[in-house]
C-alpha positions as CSV (number, residue, x, y, z in Angstrom):
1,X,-176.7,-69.7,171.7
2,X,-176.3,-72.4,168.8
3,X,-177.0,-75.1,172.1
4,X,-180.3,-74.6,171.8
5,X,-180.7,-75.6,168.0
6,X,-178.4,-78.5,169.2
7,X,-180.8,-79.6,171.6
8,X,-183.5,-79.6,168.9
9,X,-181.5,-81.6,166.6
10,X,-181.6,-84.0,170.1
11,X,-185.1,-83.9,170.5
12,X,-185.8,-84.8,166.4
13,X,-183.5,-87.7,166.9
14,X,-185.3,-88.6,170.1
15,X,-189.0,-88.3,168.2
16,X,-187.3,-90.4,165.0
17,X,-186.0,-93.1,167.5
18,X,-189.3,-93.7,169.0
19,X,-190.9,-93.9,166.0
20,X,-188.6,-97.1,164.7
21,X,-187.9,-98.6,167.9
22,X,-191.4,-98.1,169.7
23,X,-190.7,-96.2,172.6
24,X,-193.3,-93.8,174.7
25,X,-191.0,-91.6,177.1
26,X,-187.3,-90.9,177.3
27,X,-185.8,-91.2,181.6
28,X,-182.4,-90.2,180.7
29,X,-180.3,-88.5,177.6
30,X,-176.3,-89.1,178.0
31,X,-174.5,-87.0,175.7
32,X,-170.9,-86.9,175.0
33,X,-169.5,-84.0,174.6
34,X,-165.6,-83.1,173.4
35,X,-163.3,-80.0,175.0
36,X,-162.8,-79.0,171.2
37,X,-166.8,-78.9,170.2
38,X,-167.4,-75.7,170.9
39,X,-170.6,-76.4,172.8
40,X,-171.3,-74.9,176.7
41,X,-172.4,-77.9,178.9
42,X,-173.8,-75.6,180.7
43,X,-175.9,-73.9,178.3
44,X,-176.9,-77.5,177.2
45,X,-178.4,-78.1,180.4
46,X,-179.8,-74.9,180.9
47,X,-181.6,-75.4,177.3
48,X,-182.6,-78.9,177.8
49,X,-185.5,-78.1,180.1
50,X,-187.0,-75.3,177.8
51,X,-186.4,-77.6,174.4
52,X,-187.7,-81.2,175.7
53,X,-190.6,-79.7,177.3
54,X,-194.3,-81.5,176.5
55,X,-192.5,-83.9,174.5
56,X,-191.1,-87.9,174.9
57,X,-188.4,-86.0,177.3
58,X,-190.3,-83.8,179.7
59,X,-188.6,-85.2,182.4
60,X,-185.8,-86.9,181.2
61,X,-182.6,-86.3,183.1
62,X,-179.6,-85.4,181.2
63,X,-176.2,-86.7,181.8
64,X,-173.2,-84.7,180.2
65,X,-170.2,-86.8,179.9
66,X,-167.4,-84.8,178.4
67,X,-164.6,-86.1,176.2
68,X,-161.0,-84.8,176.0
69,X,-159.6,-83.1,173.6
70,X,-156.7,-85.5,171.4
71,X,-154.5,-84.9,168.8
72,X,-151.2,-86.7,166.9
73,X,-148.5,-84.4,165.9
74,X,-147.4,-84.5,162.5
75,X,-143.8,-83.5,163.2
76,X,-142.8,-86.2,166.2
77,X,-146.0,-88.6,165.7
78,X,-146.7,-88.4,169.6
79,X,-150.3,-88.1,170.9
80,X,-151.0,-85.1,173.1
81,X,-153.6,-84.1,174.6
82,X,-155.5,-81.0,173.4
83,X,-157.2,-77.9,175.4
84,X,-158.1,-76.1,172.2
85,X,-157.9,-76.4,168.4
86,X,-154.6,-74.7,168.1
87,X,-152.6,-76.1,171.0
88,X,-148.6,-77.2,169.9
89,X,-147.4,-80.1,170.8
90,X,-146.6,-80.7,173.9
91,X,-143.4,-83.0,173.2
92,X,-141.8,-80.9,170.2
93,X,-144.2,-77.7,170.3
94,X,-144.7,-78.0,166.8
95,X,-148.0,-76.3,165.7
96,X,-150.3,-78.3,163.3
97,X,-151.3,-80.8,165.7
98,X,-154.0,-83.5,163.7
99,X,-157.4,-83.4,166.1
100,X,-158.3,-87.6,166.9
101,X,-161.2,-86.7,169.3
102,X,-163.2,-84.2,171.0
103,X,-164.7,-82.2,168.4
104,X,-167.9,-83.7,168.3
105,X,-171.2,-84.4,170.7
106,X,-173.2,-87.1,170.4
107,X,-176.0,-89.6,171.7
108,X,-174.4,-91.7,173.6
109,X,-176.9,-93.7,175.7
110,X,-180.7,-93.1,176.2
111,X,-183.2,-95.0,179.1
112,X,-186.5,-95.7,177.6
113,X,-189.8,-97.0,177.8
């Protein structure tokens, strides 16, 4: 479960943050995650628990926001909208499609204090 060494990449960011910006405790983690990333919001929030406990997060709450999958084909340039990696077009049903979003999770918003 490779969520788990996500969330710890979380939590270093979280423990970095505080140190620049001067925070004490984390309320609430919003994360962004994309259909095409690969990463279980589920397992995330089993995880998060586990990974943020006696640290800045104990009890933070986390809010999973996810983010669809988009793509521009390279045959007839039109933007379609992507369940996995290797979906065809849905205009042409060329194969190839370019991925614009959803591949990635990130921090996206964090209540501190």
């Amino acid at each position: 479960m490779h969520e788990i060494s996500l969330l710890e990449s979380v939590l270093e960011t979280l423990e970095t943050q505080a140190k620049q910006q001067g925070f004490q405790q984390v309320k609430q983690v919003v994360l962004e995650i994309g259909a095409l990333s690969c990463v279980e919001a589920d397992a995330l929030r089993f995880g998060f628990e586990v990974v943020m406990k006696n640290s800045l997060a104990e009890h933070a709450e986390l809010v999973i926001i996810k983010i669809a999958g988009q793509g521009i084909c390279p045959k007839c340039q039109q933007q379609v909208l992507l369940e996995t990696l290797h979906d065809p077009c849905h205009h042409c049903g060329s194969f190839g499609v370019t991925v614009l979003q959803g591949q990635s999770m990130r921090i996206k918003e964090l209540i501190v204090i």
